[in-house]
C-alpha positions as a Markdown table, in Angstrom:
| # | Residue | x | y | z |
|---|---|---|---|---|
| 1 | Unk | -203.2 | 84.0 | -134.9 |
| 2 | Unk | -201.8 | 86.7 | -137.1 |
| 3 | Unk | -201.2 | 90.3 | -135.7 |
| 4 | Unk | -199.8 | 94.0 | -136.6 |
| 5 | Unk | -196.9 | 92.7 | -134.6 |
| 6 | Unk | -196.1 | 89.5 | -136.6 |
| 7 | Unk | -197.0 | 89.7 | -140.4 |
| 8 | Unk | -193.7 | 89.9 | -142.3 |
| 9 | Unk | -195.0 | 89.4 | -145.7 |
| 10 | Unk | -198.1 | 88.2 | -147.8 |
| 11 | Unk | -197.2 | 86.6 | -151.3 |
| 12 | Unk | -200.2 | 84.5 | -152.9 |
| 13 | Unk | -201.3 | 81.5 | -150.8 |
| 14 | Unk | -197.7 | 82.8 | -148.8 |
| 15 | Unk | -197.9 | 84.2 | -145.2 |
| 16 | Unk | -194.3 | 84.8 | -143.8 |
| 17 | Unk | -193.9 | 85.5 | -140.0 |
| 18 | Unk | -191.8 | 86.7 | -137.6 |
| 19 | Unk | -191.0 | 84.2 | -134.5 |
| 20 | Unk | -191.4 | 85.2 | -131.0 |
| 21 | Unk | -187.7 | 85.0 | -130.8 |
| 22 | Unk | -187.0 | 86.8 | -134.0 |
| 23 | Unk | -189.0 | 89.7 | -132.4 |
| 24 | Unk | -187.3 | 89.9 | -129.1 |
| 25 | Unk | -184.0 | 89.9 | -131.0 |
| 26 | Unk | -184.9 | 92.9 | -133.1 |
| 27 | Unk | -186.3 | 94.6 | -130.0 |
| 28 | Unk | -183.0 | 94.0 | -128.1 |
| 29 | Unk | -181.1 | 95.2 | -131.1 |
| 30 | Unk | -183.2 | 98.8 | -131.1 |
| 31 | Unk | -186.5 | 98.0 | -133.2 |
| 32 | Unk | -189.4 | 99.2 | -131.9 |
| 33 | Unk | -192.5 | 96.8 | -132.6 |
| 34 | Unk | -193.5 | 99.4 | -135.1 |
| 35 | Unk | -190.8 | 98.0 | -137.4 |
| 36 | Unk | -192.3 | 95.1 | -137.5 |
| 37 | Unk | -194.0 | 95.1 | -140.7 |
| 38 | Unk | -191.5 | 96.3 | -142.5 |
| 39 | Unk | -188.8 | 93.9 | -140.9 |
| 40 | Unk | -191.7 | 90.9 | -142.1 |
| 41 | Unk | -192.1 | 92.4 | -145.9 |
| 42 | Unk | -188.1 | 92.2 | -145.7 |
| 43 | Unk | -187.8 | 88.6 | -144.7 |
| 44 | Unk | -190.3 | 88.0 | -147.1 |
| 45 | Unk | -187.2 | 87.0 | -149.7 |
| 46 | Unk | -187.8 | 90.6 | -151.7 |
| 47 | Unk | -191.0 | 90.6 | -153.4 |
| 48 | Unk | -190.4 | 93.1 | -156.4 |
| 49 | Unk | -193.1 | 95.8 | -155.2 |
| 50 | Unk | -190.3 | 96.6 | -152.1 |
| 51 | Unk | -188.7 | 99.7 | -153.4 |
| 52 | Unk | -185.2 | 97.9 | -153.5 |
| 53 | Unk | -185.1 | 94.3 | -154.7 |
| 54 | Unk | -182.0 | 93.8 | -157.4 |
| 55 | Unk | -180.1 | 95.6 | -160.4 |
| 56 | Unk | -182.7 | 94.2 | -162.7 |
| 57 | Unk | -185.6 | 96.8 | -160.2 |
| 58 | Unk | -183.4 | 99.4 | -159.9 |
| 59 | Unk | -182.6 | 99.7 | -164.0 |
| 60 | Unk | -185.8 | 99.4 | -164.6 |
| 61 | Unk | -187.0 | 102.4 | -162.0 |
| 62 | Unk | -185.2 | 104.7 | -164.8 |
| 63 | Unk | -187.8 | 104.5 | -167.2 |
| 64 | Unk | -191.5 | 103.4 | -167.4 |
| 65 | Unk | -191.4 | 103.3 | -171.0 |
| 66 | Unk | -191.1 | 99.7 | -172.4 |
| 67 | Unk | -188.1 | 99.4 | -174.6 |
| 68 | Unk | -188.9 | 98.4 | -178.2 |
| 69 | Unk | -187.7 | 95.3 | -179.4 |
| 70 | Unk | -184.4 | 96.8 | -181.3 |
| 71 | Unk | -183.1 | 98.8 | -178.5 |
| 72 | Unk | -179.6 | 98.7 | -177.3 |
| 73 | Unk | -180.1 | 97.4 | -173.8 |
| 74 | Unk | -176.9 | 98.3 | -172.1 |
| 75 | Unk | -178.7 | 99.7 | -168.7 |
| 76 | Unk | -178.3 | 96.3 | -166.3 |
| 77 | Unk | -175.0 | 95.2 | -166.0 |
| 78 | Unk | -176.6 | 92.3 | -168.1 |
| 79 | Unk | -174.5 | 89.6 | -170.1 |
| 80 | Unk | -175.5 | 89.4 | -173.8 |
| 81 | Unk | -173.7 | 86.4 | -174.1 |
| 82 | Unk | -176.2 | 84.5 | -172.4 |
| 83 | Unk | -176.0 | 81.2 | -170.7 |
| 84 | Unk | -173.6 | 78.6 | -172.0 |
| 85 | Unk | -174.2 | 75.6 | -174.3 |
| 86 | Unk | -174.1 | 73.5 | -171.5 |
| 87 | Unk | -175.7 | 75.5 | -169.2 |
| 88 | Unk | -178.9 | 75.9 | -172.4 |
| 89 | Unk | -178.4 | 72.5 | -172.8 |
| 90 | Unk | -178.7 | 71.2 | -169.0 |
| 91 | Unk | -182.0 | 73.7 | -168.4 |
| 92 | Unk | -183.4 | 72.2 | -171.3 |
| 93 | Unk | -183.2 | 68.9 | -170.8 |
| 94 | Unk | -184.2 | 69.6 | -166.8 |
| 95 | Unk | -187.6 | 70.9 | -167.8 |
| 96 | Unk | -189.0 | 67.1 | -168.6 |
| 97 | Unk | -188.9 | 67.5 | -164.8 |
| 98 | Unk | -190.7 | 70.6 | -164.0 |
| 99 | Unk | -193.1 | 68.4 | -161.8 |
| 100 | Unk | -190.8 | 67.1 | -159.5 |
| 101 | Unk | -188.6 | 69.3 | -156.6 |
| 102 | Unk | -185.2 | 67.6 | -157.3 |
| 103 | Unk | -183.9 | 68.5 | -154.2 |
| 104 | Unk | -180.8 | 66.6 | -155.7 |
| 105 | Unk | -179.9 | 69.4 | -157.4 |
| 106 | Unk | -179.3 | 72.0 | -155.3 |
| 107 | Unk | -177.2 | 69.7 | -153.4 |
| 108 | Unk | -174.8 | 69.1 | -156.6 |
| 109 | Unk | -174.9 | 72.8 | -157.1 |
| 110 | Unk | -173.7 | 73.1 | -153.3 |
| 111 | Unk | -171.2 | 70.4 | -153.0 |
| 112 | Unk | -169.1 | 71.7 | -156.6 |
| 113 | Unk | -169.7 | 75.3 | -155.3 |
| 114 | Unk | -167.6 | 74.2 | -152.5 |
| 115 | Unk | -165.1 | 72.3 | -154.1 |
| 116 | Unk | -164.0 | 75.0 | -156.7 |
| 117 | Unk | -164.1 | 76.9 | -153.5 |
| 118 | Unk | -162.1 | 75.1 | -151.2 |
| 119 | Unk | -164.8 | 75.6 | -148.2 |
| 120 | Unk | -166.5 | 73.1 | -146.5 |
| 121 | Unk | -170.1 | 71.6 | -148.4 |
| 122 | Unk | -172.0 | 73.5 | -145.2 |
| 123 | Unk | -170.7 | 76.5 | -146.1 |
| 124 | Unk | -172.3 | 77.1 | -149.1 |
| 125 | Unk | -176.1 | 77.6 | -149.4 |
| 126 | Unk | -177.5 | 78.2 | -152.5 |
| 127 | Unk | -180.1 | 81.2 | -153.5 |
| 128 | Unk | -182.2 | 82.7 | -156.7 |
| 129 | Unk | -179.2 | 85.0 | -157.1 |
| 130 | Unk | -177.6 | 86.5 | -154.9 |
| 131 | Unk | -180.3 | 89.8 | -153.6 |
| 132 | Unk | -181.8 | 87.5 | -151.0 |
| 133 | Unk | -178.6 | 86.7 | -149.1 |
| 134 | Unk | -177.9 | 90.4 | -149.1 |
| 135 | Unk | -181.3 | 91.2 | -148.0 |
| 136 | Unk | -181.1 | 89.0 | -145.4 |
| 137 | Unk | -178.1 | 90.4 | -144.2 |
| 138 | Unk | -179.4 | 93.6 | -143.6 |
| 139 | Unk | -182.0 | 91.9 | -141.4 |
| 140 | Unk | -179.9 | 89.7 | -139.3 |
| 141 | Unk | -176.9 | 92.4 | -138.8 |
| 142 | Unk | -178.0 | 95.7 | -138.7 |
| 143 | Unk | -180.3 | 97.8 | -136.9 |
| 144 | Unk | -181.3 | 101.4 | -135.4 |
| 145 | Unk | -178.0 | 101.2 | -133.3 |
| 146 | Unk | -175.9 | 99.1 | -136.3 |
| 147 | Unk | -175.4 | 100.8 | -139.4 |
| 148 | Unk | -175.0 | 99.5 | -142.3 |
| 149 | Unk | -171.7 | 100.5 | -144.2 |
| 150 | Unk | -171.2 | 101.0 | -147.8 |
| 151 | Unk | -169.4 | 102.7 | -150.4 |
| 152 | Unk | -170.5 | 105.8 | -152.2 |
| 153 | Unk | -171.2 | 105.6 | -155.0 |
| 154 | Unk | -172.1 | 101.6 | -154.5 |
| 155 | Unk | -174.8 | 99.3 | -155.3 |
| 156 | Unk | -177.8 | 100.8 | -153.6 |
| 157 | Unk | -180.2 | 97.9 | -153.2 |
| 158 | Unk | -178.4 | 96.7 | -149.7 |
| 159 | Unk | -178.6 | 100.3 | -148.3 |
| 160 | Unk | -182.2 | 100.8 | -149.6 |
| 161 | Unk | -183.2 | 97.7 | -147.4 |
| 162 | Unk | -181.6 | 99.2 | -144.6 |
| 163 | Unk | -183.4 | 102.2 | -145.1 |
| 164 | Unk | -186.6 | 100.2 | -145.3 |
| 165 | Unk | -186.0 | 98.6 | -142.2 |
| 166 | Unk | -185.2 | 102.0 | -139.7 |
| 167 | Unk | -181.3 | 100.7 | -139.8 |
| 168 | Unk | -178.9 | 103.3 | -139.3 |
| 169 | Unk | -176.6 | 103.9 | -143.0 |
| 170 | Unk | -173.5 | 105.1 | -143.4 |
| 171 | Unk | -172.2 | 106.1 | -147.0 |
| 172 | Unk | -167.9 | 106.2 | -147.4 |
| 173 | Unk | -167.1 | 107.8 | -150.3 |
| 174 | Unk | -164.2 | 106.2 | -152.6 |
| 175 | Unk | -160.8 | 106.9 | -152.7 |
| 176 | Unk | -159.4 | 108.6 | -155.4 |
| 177 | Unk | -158.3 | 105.6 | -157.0 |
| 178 | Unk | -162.0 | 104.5 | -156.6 |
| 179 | Unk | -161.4 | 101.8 | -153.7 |
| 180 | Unk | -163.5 | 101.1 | -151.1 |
| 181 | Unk | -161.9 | 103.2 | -148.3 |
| 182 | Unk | -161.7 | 100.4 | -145.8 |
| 183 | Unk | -160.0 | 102.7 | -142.8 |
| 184 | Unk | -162.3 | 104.4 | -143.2 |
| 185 | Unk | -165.0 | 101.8 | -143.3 |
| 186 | Unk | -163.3 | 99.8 | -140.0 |
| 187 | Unk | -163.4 | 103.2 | -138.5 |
| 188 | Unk | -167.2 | 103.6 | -138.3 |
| 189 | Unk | -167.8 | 102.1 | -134.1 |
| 190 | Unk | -171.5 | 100.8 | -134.5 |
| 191 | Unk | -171.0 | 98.9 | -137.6 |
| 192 | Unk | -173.0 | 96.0 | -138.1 |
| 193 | Unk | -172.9 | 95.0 | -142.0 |
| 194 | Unk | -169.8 | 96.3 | -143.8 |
| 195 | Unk | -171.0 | 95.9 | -147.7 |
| 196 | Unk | -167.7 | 95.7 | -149.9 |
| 197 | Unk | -168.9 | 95.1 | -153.3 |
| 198 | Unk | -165.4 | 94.0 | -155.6 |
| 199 | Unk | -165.4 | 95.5 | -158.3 |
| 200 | Unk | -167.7 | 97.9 | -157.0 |
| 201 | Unk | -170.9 | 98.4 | -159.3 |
| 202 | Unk | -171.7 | 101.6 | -160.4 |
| 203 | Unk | -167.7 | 102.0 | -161.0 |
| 204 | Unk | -166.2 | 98.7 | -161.8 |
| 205 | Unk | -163.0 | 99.6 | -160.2 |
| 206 | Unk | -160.9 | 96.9 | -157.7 |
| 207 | Unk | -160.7 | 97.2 | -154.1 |
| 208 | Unk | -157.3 | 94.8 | -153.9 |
| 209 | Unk | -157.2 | 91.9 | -151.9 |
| 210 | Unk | -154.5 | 93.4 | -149.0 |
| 211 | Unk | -157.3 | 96.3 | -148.2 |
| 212 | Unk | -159.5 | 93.5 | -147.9 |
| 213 | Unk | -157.4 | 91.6 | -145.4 |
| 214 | Unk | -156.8 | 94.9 | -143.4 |
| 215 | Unk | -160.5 | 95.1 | -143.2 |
| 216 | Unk | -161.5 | 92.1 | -141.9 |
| 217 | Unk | -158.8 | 92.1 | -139.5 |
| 218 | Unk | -159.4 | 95.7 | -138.0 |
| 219 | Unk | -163.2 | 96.1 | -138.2 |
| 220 | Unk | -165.3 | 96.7 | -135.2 |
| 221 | Unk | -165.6 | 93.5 | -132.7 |
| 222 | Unk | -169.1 | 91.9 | -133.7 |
| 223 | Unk | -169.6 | 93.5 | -137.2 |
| 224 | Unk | -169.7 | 91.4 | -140.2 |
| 225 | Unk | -167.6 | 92.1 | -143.7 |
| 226 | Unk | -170.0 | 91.0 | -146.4 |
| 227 | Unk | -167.6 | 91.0 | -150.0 |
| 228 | Unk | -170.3 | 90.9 | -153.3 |
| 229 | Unk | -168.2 | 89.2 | -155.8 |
| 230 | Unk | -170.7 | 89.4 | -158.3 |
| 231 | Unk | -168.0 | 91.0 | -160.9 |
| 232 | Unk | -164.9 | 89.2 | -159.5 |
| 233 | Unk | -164.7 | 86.7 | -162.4 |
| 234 | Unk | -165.1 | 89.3 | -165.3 |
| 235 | Unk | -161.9 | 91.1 | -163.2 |
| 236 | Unk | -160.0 | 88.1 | -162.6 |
| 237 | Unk | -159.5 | 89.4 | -159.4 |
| 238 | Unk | -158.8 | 87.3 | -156.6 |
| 239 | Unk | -161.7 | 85.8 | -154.6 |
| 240 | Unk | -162.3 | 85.8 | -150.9 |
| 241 | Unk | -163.3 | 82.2 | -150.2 |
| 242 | Unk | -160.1 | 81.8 | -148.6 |
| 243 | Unk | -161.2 | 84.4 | -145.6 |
| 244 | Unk | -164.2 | 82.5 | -145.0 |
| 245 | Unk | -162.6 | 79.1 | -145.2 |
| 246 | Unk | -160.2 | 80.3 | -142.0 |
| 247 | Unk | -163.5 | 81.0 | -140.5 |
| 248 | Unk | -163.3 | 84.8 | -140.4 |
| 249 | Unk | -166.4 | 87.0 | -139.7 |
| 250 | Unk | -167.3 | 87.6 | -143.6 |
| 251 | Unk | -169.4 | 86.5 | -146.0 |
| 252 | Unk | -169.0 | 86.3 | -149.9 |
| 253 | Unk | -172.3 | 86.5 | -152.2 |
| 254 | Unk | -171.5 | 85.1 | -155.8 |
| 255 | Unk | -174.3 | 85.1 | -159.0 |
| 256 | Unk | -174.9 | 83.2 | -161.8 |
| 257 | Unk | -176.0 | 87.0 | -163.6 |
| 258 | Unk | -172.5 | 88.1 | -164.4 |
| 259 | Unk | -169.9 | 86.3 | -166.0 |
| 260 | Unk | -172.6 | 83.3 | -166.7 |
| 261 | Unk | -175.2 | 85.1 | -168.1 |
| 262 | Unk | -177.5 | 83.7 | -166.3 |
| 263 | Unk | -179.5 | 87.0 | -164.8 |
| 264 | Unk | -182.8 | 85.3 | -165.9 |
| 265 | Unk | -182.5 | 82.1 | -164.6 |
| 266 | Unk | -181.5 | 83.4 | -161.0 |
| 267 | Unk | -178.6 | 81.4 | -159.9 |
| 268 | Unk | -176.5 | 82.4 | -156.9 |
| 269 | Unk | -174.6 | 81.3 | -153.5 |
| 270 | Unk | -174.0 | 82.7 | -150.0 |
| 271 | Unk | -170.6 | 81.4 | -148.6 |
| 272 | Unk | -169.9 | 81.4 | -145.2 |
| 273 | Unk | -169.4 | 79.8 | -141.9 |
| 274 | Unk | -172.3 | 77.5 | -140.8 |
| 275 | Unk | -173.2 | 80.0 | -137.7 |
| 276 | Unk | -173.2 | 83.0 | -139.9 |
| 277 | Unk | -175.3 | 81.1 | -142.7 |
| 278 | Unk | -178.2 | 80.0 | -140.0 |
| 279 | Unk | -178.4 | 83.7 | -139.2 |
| 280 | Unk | -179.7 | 84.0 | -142.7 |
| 281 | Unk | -181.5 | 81.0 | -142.9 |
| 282 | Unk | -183.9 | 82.4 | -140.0 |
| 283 | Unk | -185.8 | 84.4 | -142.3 |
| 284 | Unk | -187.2 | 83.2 | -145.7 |
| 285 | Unk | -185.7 | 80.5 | -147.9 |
| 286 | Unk | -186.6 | 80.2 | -151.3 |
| 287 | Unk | -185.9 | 76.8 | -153.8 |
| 288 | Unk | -184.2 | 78.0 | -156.7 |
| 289 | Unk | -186.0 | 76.5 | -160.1 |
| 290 | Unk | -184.5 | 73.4 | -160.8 |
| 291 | Unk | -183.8 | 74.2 | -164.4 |
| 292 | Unk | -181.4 | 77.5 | -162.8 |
| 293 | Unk | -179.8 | 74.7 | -160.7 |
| 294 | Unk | -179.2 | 72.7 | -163.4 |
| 295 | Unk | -177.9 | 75.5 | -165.6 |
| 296 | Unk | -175.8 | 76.7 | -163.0 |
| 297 | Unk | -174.1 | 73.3 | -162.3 |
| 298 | Unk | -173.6 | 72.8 | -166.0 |
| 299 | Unk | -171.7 | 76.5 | -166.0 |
| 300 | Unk | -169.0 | 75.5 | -163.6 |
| 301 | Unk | -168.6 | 72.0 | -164.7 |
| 302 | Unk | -167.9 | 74.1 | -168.2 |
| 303 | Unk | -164.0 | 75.1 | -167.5 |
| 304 | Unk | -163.5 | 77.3 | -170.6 |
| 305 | Unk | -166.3 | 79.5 | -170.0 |
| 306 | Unk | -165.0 | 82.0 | -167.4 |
| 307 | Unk | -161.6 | 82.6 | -169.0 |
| 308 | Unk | -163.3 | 83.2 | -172.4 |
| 309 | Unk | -165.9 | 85.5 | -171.4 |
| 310 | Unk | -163.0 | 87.6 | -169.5 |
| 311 | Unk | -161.1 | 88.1 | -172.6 |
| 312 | Unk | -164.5 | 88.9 | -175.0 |
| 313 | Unk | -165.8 | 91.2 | -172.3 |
| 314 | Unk | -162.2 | 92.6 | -171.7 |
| 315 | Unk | -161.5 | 93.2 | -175.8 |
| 316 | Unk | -165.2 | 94.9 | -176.6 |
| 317 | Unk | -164.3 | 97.1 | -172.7 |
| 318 | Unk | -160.8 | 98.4 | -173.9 |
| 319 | Unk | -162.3 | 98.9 | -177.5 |
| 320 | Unk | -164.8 | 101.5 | -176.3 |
| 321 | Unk | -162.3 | 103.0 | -173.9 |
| 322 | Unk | -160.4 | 103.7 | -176.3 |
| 323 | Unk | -162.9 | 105.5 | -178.4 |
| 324 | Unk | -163.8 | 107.3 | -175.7 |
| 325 | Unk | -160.4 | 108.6 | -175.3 |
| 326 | Unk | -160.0 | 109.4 | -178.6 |
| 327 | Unk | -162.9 | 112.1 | -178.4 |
| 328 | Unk | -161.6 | 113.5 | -174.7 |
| 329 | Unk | -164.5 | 112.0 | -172.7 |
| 330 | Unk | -163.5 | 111.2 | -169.0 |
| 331 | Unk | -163.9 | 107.5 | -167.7 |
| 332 | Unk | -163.3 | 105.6 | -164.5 |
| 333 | Unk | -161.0 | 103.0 | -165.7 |
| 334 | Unk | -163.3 | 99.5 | -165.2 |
| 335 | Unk | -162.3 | 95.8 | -164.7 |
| 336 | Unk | -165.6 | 95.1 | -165.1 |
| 337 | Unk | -168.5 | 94.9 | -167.8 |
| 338 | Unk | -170.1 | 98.1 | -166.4 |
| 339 | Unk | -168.0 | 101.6 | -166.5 |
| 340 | Unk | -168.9 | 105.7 | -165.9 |
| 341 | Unk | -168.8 | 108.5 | -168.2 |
| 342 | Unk | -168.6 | 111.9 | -167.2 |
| 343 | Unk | -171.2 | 114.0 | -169.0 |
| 344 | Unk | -170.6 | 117.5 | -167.4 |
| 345 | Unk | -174.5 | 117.9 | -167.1 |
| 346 | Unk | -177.0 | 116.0 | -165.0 |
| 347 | Unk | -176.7 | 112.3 | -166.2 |
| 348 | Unk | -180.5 | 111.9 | -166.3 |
| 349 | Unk | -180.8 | 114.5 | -168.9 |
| 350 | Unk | -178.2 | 112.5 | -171.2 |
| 351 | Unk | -180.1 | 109.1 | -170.1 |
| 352 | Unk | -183.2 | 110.5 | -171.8 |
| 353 | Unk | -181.7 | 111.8 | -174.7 |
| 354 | Unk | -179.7 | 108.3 | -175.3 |
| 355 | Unk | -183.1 | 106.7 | -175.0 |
| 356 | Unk | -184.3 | 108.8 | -177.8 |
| 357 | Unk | -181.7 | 107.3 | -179.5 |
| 358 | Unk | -182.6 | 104.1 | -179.2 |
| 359 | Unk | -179.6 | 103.1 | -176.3 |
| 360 | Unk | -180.5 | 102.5 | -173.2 |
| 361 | Unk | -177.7 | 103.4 | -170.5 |
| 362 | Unk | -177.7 | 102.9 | -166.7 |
| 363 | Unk | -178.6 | 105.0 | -163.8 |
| 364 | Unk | -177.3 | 108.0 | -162.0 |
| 365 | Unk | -176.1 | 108.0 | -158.2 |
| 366 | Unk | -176.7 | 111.1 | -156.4 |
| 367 | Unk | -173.1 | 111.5 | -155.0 |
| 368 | Unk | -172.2 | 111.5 | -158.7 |
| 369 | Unk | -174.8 | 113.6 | -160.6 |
| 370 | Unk | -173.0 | 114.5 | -163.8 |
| 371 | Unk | -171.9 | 110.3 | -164.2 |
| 372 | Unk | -173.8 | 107.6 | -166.1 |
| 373 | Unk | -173.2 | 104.2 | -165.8 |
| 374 | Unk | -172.6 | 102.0 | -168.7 |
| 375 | Unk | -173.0 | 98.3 | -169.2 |
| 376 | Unk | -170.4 | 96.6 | -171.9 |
| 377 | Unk | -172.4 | 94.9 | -174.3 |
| 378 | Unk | -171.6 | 93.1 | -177.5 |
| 379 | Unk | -169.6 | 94.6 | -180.2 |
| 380 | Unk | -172.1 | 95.6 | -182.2 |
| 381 | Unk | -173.9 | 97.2 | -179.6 |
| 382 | Unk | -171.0 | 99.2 | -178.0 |
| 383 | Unk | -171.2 | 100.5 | -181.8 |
| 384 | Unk | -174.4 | 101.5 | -181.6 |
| 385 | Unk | -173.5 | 103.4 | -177.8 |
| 386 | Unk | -171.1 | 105.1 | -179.6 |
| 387 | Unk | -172.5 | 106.6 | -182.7 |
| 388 | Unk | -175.5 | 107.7 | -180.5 |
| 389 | Unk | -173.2 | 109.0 | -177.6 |
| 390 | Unk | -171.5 | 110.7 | -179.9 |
| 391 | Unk | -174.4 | 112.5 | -181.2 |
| 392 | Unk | -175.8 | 113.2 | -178.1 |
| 393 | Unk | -172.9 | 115.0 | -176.5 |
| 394 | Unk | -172.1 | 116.9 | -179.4 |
């Protein structure tokens, strides 16, 4: 029988609940049983009406105006580029299907995910992106008395989840060269989920690899280091795999969205140790669509893909930096396809007047009020940014 106390989440014909050992965990970790419905919508793998969910929500909660069909959509950290011919090709073909599971699949997903990454196959588990490992995260490693760490300005939907959930947060503000400040990070006692997002998202700067290290190595005994490399491969920064192959207490999230293009066919992978993994698996699971599977498999069987979308990304990036530069407009310099603009007057303001223009740029963090964020579309469209932005900030 269903009560206040165990009702995590109702989707549809869906009715997610918290075990009796789920509950005394949270209640020894400092929950009261009045968090329980919020801990259940949580594990209930992020329906979008939770006021967190993934970049794709959190764009979106800029404006409640529907775009017209012309505008410059440069507000999601979205890749124009799309999925690859293979990876069109492979979802395709894998809709002939649509009636059967195909567990397969996800297994062939899992097993090249782990060769490329040099982990063992039950390391990897594959997800629809990479927002309900994170989310999951927050439930299994935080709490009232284990905070949640995070860089400010960050990506805000694992700290909104936290928040959701009673956890305690704690914000670290960058360095000056942008890095996560991981002293600083290790340095916080009651940590529970260290969230190191590489290159970070609003700012697409690098945290390097050796700060990394240092983190996992000094962090508090029993906290976790959880590294979002959902931008690594547009940087061609190293990865992390290699920490969680020597079976360290850290956990990478990767995503089809990025480099792939893939944000609509919801693609992505936990990797970690096997103990840290069933920690996650203890709340919600959720199949990925075989045809995102498919397209997914197809994208890392496709070799040329990653280097060539670096370099397009990486020309049309420096193009626009360079134009900003040439009009004295202050940027952080980006690795990524996502970069912010100093506007010298409250970034929501210049939001609303770019949307008049037709653009659509990205949100504003409060720690940074006079910053947008900007996404690195296609040539053309970076065009567009600029005549508008131009215009706007005259």
């Amino acid at each position: 029988m269903l009560t206040a106390e165990n009702i995590v989440s109702c989707s549809g014909d869906n009715i997610v609940t918290l075990t009796p050992e789920q509950r005394m965990d949270y209640l020894r970790r400092g929950f009261s049983r009045r968090s329980f419905a919020r801990l259940a919508a949580l594990a209930g793998a992020g329906a979008s009406s939770l006021p967190f969910f993934n970049e794709a929500a959190l764009a979106q909660g800029l404006s409640r105006v529907e775009a017209p069909p012309d505008a410059v959509m440069i507000n999601a950290n979205e890749n124009p580029l799309g999925p690859c011919k293979e990876a069109r090709e492979a979802a395709h073909n894998m809709v002939a299907y649509g009636g059967r599971y195909r567990y397969g699949e996800a297994d062939k997903l899992q097993r090249l995910l782990a060769e490329q990454e040099g982990v063992k196959q039950n390391y990897v588990r594959v997800h629809v992106g990479s927002s309900a490992p994170l989310h999951q995260s927050v439930l299994a490693f935080t709490s009232p008395t284990k905070a949640f760490v995070t860089a400010d300005p960050g990506y805000e939907a694992g700290e909104r989840a936290a928040r959701f959930i009673g956890a305690k947060v704690v914000r670290v503000p960058l360095t000056k060269n942008y890095a996560h400040d991981v002293k600083a990070m290790a340095a916080v006692p009651d940590a529970g989920l260290i969230y190191v997002c590489n290159p970070n998202n609003p700012t697409g700067t690098l945290t390097p690899k050796a700060d990394i290290e240092w983190l996992v190595a000094n962090k508090p005994k029993g906290a976790v280091v959880m590294i979002d490399e959902a931008y690594t491969h547009i940087s061609g920064a190293p990865f992390n795999n290699d920490l969680v192959a020597a079976d360290k207490d850290v956990i990478v999230l990767r995503t089809f969205s990025k480099i792939y293009g893939m944000a609509g066919l919801r693609a992505g992978a936990s990797i970690a140790r096997p103990d840290l993994q069933e920690k996650l698996g203890g709340f919600s699971q959720t199949m990925m669509p075989i045809t995102g599977m498919a397209a997914a498999s197809a994208s890392l069987e496709a070799k040329y893909v990653v280097p060539e979308r670096r370099k397009i990304i990486a020309d049309v990036r420096e193009d626009v930096f360079g134009f900003l530069e040439k009009h004295n407009f202050k940027y952080v310099p980006s690795t990524s396809n996502c970069f912010m603009v100093e506007v010298h007057r409250p970034g929501h303001e210049v939001f609303e007047a770019m949307r008049k223009e037709n653009v659509y740029i990205g949100r504003v963090w409060p720690s940074w009020p006079t910053h947008v964020r900007v996404t690195v579309g296609t040539q053309d469209e970076m065009n567009k940014f600029k005549t508008a932005f131009l215009k706007v900030m005259a």
